[in-house]
C-alpha positions as a Markdown table, in Angstrom:
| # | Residue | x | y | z |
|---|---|---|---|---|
| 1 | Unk | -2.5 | -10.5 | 14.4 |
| 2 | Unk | -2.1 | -13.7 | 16.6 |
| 3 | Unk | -1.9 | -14.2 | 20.4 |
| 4 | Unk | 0.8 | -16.3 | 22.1 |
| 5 | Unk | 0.2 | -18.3 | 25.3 |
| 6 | Unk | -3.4 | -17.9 | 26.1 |
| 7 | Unk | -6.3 | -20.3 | 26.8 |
| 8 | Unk | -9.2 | -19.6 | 24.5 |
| 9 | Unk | -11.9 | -21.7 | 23.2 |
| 10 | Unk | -12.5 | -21.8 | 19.0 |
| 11 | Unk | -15.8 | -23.1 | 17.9 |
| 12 | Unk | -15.2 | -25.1 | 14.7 |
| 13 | Unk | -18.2 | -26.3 | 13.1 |
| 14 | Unk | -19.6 | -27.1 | 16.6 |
| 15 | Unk | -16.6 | -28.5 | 18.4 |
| 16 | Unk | -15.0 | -26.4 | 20.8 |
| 17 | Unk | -10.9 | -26.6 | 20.6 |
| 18 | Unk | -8.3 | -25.5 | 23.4 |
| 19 | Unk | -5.9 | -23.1 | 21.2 |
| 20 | Unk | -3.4 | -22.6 | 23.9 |
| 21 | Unk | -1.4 | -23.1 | 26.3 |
| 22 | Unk | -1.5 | -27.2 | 25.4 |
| 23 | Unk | 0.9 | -26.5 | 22.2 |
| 24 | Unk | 3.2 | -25.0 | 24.4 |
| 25 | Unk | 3.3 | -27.0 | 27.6 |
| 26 | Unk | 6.8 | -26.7 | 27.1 |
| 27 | Unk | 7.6 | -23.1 | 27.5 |
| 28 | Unk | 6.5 | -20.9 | 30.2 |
| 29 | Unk | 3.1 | -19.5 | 30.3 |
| 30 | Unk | 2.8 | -16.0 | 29.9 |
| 31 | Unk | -0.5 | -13.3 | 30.6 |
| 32 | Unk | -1.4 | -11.7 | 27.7 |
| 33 | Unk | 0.2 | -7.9 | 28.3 |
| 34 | Unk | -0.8 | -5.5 | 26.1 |
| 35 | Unk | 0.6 | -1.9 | 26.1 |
| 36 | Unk | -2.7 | 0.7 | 26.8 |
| 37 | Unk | -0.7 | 3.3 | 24.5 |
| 38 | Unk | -1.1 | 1.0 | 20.8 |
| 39 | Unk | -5.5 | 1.4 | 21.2 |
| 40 | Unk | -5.0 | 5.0 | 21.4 |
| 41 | Unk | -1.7 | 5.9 | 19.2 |
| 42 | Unk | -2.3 | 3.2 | 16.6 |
| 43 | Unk | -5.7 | 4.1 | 15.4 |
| 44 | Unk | -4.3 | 8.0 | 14.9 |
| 45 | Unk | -1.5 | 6.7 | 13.0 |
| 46 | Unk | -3.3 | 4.4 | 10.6 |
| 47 | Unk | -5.7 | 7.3 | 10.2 |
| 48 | Unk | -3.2 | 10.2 | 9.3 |
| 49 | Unk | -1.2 | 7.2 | 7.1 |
| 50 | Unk | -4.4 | 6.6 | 5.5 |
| 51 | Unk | -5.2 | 9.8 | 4.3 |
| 52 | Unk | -2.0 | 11.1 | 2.9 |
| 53 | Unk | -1.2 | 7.5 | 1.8 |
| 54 | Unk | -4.9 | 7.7 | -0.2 |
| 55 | Unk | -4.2 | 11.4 | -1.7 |
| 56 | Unk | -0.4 | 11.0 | -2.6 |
| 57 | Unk | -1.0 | 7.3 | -4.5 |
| 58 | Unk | -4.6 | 9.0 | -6.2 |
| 59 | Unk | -2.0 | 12.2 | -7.8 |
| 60 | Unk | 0.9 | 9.1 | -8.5 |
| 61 | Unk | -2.0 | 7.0 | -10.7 |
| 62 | Unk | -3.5 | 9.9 | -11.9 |
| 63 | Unk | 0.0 | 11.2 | -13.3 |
| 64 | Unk | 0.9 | 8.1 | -14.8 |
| 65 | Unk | -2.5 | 7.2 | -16.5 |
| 66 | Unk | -2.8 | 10.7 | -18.2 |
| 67 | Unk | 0.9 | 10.5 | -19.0 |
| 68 | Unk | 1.0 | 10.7 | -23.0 |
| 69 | Unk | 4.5 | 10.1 | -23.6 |
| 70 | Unk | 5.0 | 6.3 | -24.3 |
| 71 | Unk | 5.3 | 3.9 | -21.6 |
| 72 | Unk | 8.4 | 2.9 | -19.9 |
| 73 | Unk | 8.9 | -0.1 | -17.9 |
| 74 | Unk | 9.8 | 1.8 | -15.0 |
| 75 | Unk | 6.8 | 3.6 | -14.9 |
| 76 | Unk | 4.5 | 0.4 | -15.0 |
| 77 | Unk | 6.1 | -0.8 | -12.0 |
| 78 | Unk | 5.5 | 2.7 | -10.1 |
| 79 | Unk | 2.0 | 2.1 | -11.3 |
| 80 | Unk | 1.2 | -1.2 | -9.9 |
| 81 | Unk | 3.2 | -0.3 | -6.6 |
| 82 | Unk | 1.4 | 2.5 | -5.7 |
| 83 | Unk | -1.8 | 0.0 | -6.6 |
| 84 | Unk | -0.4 | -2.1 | -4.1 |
| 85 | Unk | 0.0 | 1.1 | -1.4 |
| 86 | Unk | -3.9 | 1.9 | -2.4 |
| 87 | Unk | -5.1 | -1.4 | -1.5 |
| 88 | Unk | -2.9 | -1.7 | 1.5 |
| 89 | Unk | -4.6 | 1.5 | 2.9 |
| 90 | Unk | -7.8 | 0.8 | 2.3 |
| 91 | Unk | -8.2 | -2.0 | 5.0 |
| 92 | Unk | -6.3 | 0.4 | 7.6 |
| 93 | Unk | -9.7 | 2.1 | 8.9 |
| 94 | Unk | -10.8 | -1.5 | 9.9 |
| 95 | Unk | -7.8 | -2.5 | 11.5 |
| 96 | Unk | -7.9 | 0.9 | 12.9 |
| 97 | Unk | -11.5 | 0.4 | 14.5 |
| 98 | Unk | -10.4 | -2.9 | 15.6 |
| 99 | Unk | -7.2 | -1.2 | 18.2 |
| 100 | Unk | -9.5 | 1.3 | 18.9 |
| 101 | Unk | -11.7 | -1.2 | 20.6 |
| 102 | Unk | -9.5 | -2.8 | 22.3 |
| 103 | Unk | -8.7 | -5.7 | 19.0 |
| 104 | Unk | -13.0 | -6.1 | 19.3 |
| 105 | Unk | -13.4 | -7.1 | 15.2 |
| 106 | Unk | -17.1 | -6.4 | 14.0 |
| 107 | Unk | -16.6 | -6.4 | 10.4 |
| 108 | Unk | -17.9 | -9.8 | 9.7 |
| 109 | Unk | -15.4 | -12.9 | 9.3 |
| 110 | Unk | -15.5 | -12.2 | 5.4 |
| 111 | Unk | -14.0 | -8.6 | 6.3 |
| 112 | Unk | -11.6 | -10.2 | 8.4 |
| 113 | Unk | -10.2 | -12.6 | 5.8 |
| 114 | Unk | -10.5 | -9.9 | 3.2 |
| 115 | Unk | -8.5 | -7.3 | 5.4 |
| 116 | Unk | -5.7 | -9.8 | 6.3 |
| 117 | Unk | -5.6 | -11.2 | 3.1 |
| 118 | Unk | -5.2 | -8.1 | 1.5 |
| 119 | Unk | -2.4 | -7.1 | 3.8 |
| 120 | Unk | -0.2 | -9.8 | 3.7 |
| 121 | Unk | -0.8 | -9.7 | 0.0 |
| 122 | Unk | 0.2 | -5.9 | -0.8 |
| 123 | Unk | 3.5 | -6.4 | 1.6 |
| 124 | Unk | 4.8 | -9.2 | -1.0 |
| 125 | Unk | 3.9 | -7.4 | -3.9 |
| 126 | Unk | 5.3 | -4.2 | -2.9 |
| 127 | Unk | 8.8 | -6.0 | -2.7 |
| 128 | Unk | 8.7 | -7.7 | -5.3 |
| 129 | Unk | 7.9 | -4.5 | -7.5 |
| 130 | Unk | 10.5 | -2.6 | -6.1 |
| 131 | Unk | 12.5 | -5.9 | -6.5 |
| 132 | Unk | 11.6 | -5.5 | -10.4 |
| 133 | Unk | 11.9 | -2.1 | -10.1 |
| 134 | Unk | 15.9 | -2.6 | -9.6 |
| 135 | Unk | 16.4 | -5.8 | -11.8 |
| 136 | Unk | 15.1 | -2.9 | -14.7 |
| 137 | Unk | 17.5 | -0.5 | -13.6 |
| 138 | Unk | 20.4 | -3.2 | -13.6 |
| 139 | Unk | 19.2 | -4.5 | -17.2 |
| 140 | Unk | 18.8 | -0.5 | -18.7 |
| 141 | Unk | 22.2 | 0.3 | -17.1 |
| 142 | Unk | 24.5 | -2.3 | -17.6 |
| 143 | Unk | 22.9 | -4.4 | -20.5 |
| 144 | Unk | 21.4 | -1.3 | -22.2 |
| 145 | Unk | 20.9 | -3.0 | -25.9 |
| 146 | Unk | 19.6 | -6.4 | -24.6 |
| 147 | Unk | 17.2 | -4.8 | -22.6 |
| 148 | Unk | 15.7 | -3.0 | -25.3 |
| 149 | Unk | 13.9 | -5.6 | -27.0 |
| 150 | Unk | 10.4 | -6.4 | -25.8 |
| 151 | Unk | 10.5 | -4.2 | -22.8 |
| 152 | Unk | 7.1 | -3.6 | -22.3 |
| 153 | Unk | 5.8 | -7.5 | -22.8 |
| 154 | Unk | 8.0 | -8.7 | -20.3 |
| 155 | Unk | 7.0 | -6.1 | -17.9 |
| 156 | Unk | 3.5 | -7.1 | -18.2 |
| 157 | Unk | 4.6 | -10.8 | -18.0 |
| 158 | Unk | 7.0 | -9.6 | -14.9 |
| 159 | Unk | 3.9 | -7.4 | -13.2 |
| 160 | Unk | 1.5 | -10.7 | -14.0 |
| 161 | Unk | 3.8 | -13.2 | -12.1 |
| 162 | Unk | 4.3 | -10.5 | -9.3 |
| 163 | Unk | 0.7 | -10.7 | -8.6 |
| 164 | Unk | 0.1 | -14.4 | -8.6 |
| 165 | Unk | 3.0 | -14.9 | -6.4 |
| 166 | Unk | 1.9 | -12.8 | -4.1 |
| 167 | Unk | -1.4 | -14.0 | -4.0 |
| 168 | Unk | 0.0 | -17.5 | -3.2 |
| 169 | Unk | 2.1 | -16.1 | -0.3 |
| 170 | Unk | -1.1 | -14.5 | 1.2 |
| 171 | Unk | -3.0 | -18.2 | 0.7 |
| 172 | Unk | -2.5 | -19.1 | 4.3 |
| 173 | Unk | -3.9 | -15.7 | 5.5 |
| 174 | Unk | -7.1 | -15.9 | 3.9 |
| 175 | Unk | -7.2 | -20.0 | 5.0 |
| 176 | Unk | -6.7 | -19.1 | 8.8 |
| 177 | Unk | -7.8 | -15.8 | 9.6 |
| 178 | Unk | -11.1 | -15.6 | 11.7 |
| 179 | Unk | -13.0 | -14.1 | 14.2 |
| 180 | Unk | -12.5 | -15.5 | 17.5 |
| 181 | Unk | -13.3 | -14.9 | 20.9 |
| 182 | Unk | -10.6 | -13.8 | 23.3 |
| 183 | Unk | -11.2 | -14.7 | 26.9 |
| 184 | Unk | -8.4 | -12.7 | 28.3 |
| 185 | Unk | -9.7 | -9.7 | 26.3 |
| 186 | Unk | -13.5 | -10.3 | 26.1 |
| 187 | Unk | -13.5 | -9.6 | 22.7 |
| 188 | Unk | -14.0 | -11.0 | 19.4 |
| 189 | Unk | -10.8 | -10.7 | 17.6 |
| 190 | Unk | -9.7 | -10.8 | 13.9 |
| 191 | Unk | -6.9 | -13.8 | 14.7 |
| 192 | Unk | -4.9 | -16.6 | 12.5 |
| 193 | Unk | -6.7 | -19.7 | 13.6 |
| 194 | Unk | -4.2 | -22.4 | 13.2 |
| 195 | Unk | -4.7 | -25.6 | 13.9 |
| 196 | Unk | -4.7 | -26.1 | 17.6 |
| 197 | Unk | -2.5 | -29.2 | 17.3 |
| 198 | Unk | 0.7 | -27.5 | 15.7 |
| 199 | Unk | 0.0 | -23.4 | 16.7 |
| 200 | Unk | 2.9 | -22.7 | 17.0 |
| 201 | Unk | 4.9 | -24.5 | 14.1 |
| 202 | Unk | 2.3 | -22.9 | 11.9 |
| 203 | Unk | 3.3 | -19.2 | 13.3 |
| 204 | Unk | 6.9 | -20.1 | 13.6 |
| 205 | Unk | 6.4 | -21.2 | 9.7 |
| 206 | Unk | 4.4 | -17.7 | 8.8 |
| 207 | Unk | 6.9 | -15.8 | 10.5 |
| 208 | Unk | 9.7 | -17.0 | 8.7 |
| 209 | Unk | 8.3 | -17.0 | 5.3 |
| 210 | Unk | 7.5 | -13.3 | 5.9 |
| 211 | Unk | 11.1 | -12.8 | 6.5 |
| 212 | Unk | 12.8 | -14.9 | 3.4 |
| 213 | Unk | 10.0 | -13.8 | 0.8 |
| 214 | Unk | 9.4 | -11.1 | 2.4 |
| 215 | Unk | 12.7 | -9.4 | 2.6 |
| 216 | Unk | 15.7 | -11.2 | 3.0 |
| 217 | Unk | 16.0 | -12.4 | -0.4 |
| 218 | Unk | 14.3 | -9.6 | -2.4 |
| 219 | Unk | 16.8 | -7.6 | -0.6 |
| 220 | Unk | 19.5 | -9.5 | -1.6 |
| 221 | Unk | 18.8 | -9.8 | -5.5 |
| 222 | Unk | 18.6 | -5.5 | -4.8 |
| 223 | Unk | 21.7 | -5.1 | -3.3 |
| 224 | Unk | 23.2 | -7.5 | -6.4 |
| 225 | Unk | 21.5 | -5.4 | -9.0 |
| 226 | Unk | 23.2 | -2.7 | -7.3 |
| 227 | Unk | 26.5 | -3.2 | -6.3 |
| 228 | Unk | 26.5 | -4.3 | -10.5 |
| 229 | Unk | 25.5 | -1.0 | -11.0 |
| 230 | Unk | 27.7 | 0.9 | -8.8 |
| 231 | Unk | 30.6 | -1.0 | -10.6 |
| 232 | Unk | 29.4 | -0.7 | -14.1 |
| 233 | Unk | 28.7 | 3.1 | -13.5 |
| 234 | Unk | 32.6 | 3.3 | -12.1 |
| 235 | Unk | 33.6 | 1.8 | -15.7 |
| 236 | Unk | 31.6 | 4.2 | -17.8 |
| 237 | Unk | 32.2 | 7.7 | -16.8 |
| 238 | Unk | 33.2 | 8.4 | -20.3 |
| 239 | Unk | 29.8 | 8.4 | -21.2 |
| 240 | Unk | 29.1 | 11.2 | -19.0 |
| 241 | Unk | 25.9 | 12.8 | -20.1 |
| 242 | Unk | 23.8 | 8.7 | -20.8 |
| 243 | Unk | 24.7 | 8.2 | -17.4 |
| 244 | Unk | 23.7 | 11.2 | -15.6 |
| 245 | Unk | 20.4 | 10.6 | -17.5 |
| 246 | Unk | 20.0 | 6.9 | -16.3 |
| 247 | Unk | 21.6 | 7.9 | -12.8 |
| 248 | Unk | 18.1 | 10.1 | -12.2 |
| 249 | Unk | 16.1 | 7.2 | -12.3 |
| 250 | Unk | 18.4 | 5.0 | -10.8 |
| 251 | Unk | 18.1 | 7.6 | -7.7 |
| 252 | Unk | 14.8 | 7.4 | -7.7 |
| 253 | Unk | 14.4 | 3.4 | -7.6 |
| 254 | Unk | 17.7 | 3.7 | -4.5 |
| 255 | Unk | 15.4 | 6.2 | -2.9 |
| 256 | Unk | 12.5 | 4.1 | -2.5 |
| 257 | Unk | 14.6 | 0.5 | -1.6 |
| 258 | Unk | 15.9 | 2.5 | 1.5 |
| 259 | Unk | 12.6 | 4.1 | 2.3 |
| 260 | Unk | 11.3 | 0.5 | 2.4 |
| 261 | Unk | 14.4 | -0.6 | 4.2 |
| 262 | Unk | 14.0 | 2.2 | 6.7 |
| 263 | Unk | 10.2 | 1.2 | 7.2 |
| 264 | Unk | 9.7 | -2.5 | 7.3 |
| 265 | Unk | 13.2 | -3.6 | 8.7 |
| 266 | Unk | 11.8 | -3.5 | 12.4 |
| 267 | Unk | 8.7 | -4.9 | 11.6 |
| 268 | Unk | 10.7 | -7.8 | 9.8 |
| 269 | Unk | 12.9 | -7.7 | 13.0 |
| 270 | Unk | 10.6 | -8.0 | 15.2 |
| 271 | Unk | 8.7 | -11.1 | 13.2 |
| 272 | Unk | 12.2 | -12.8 | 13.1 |
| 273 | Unk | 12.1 | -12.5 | 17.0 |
| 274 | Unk | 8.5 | -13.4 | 17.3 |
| 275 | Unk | 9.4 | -17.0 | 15.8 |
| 276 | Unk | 11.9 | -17.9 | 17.8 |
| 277 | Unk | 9.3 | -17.0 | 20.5 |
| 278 | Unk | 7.2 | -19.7 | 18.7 |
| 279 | Unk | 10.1 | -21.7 | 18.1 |
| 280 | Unk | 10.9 | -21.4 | 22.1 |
| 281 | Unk | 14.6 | -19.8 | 21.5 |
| 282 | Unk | 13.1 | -16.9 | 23.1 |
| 283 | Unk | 11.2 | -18.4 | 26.3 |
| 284 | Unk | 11.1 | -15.7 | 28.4 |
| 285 | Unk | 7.6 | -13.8 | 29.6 |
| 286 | Unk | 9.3 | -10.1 | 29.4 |
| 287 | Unk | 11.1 | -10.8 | 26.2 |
| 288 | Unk | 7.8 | -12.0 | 24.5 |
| 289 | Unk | 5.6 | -9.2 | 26.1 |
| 290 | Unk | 8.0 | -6.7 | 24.6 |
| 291 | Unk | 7.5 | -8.2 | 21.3 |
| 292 | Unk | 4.0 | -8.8 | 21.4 |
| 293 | Unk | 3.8 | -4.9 | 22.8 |
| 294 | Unk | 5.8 | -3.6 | 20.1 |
| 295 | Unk | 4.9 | -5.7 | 17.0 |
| 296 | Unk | 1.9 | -3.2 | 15.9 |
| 297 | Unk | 4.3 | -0.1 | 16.3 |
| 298 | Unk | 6.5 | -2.1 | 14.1 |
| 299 | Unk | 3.8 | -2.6 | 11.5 |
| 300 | Unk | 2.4 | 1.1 | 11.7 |
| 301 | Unk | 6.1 | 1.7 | 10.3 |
| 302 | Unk | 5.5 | -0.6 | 8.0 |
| 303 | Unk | 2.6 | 1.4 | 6.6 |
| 304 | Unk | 3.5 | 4.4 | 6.6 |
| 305 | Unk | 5.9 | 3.8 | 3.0 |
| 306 | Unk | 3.0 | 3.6 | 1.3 |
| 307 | Unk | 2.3 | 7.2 | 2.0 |
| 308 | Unk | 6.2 | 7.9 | 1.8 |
| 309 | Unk | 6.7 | 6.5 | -1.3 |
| 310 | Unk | 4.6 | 9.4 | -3.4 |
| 311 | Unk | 6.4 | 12.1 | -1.4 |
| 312 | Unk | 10.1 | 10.1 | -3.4 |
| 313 | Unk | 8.1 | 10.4 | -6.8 |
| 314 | Unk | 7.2 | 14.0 | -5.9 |
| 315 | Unk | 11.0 | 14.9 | -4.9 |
| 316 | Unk | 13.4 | 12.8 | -6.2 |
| 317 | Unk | 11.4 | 11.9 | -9.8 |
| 318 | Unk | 11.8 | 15.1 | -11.6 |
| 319 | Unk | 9.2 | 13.7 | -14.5 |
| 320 | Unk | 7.1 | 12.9 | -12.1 |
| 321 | Unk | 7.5 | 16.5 | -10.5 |
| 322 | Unk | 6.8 | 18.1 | -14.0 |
| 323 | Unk | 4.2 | 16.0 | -14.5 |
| 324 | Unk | 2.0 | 16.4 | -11.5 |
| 325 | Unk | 2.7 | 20.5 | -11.9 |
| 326 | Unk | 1.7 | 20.3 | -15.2 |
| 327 | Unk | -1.8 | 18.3 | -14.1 |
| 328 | Unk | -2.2 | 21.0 | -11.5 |
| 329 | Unk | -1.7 | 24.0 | -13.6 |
| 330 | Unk | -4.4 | 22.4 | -16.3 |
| 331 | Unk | -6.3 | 21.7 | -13.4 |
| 332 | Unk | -6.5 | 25.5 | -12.5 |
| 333 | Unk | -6.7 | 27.0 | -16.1 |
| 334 | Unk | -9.7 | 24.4 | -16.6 |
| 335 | Unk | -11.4 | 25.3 | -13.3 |
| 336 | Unk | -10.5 | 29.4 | -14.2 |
| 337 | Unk | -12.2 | 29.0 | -18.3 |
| 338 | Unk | -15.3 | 27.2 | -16.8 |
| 339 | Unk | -15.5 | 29.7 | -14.0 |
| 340 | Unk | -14.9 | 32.6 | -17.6 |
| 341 | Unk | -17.8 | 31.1 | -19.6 |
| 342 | Unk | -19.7 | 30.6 | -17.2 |
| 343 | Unk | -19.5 | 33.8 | -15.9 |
| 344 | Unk | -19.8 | 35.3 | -19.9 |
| 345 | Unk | -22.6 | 33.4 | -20.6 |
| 346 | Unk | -24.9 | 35.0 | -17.6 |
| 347 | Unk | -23.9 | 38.2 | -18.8 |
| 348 | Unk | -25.1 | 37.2 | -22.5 |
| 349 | Unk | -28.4 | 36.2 | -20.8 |
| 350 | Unk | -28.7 | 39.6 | -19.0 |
| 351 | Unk | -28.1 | 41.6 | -21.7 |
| 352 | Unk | -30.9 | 39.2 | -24.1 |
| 353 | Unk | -33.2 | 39.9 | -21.4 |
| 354 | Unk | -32.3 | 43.5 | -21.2 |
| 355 | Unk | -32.7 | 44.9 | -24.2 |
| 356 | Unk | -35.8 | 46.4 | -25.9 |
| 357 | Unk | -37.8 | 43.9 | -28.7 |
| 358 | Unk | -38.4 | 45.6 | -31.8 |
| 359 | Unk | -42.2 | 45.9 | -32.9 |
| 360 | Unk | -43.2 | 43.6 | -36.1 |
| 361 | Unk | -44.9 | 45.9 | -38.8 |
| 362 | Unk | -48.4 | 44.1 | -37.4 |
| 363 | Unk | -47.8 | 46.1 | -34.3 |
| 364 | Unk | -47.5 | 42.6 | -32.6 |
| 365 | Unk | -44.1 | 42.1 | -30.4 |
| 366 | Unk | -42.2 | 39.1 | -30.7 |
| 367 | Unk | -41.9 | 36.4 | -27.8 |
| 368 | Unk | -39.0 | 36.5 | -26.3 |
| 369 | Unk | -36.8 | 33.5 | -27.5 |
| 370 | Unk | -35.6 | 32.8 | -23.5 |
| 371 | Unk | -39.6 | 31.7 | -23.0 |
| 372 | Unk | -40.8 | 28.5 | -23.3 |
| 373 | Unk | -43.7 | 28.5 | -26.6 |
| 374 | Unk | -46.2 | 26.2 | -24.9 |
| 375 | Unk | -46.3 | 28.6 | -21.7 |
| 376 | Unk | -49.7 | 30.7 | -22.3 |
């Protein structure tokens, strides 16, 4: 979260700083306008995404860690994406807190780095994964017998280089976010704290690389792998029963590039139109309110695949689907034989304490075996 066009003082190891509107004395000043409708709608949405978002990903790891069959490369990338949706949602009861009081951020500045670090971080892995996710698909399908030699290893290599890219891309996140207090607002708000100097080259800069890591050319390599694939497949229908097999997953990986298309395209949208707001293309006060107003709505969109993208595994993934029933019917026979011996083993204990002791030939009775010898 960053604010555009407002005069705030940032204490930085004692010096106070004039963030705004000096690095943009050349665009018109705009009041902060906030729409009273994201501190009330936001919070329920992050709150309902969080909890179906925190169920669905728990049954998706669950299935795939007690999943005996051997590993497929596929199926590690599933993995660490849905490790991606799971950290993603666990930062969305702070930001949820935050809109709820009015952006006031009383986590701690720690928190606050944490939370946006962790953010920016997930959205570039979850790309990239899915990216991977299609570059498998294009490699199973159309170079089946080169693809078959160290699968696994370069999947680990591939999930490795995923993660360290994406923690370079959230590097300036966790340099620049902190707590700051908002005059306008009153509030201390989790903000990016760039350099007072060059504001707004730094969001224009974040902004963009958001877009072009981000999405535009993740996108691209998909829709490579899978125009490839649509023409390979075109080519091949001889082998009808090998490709209906690798179509099934190959639905499944289309079904969650378009449910991330369909979820973070406005947000991306809308970040493309906030730097040219930065950038002064867009210099207008109404223009930049309506972006500033419907950023977070953009982002709550943006969210919600993470709780989509189990529901995909669930419906279009029918190994997944077998899977998971199979987990839940164990689950039940489990729950129903420990509820059996349980119940059996009172009814043993009843009876032992029931029936009559037999007299020793000293005429003494035995002590019963259910109490303890050293009680008098």
């Amino acid at each position: 979260m960053h604010f555009r066009n407002f005069s705030t003082t940032l204490t930085t190891e004692g010096s106070l700083q004039e963030l705004a509107p000096t690095n943009v004395s050349t665009r018109e000043a705009c009041l902060l306008r906030f729409s009273s409708h994201q501190f009330v709608l936001i919070p329920v949405l992050y709150c309902v995404i969080f909890i179906l978002g925190l169920v669905g990903n728990s049954m998706v790891l669950t299935a795939l860690c007690r999943q005996r069959s051997p590993k497929t490369v596929a199926n590690v990338y599933i993995f660490n994406l849905a490790v991606a949706d799971l950290l993603a949602l666990i930062t969305l009861p702070f930001w949820a807190a935050s809109y709820a009081n009015g952006y006031s951020w009383v986590f701690g500045s720690m928190m606050c780095k944490f939370s946006g670090s962790v953010l920016c971080l997930t959205m570039f892995a979850s790309i990239f994964f899915i990216t991977c996710l299609s570059v498998n698909r294009y490699q199973a399908i159309v170079h089946p017998f080169q693809c078959q030699q160290g699968t696994l290893e370069r999947a680990f290599i591939a999930t490795f280089t995923v993660w360290a890219l994406a923690t370079l891309t959230s590097l300036p996140t966790f340099c620049w976010r902190e707590v700051n207090y908002i005059d306008e607002l009153g509030v201390n708000a989790c903000i990016m704290a760039y350099p007072s100097e060059n504001y707004a080259t730094w969001s224009a800069a974040t902004a963009l690389m958001k877009n072009l890591l981000g999405f535009l050319f993740p996108m691209a390599i998909i829709l490579g792998c899978y125009i490839c694939i649509r023409v390979h497949l075109n080519k091949a229908q001889g082998f009808a029963k090998s490709v209906r097999v690798r179509d099934r997953v190959l639905k499944l990986v289309a079904a969650v590039v378009v449910a991330f298309l369909i979820c973070w395209l406005p947000f991306h949208v809308l970040t493309f139109l906030d730097a040219l707001s930065w950038m002064e293309v867009i210099s207008r006060c109404h223009l930049t309110s309506v972006i500033d107003a419907v950023l977070p709505f953009g982002l709550s969109m943006g969210f919600a695949n993470s709780c989509i993208n189990p529901l995909l595994y669930y419906f279009v993934g029918r190994q997944f689907r077998d899977k998971l029933q199979h987990l839940f019917k164990l689950s039940l026979s489990q729950f129903s034989s420990g509820r059996e011996t349980l119940s059996s083993s009172k009814t043993n204990s009843l009876k032992t304490a029931g029936s009559p002791k037999e007299a020793d030939p000293g005429g003494d009775t035995e002590r019963p075996l259910t109490h303890p010898l050293w009680v008098p």
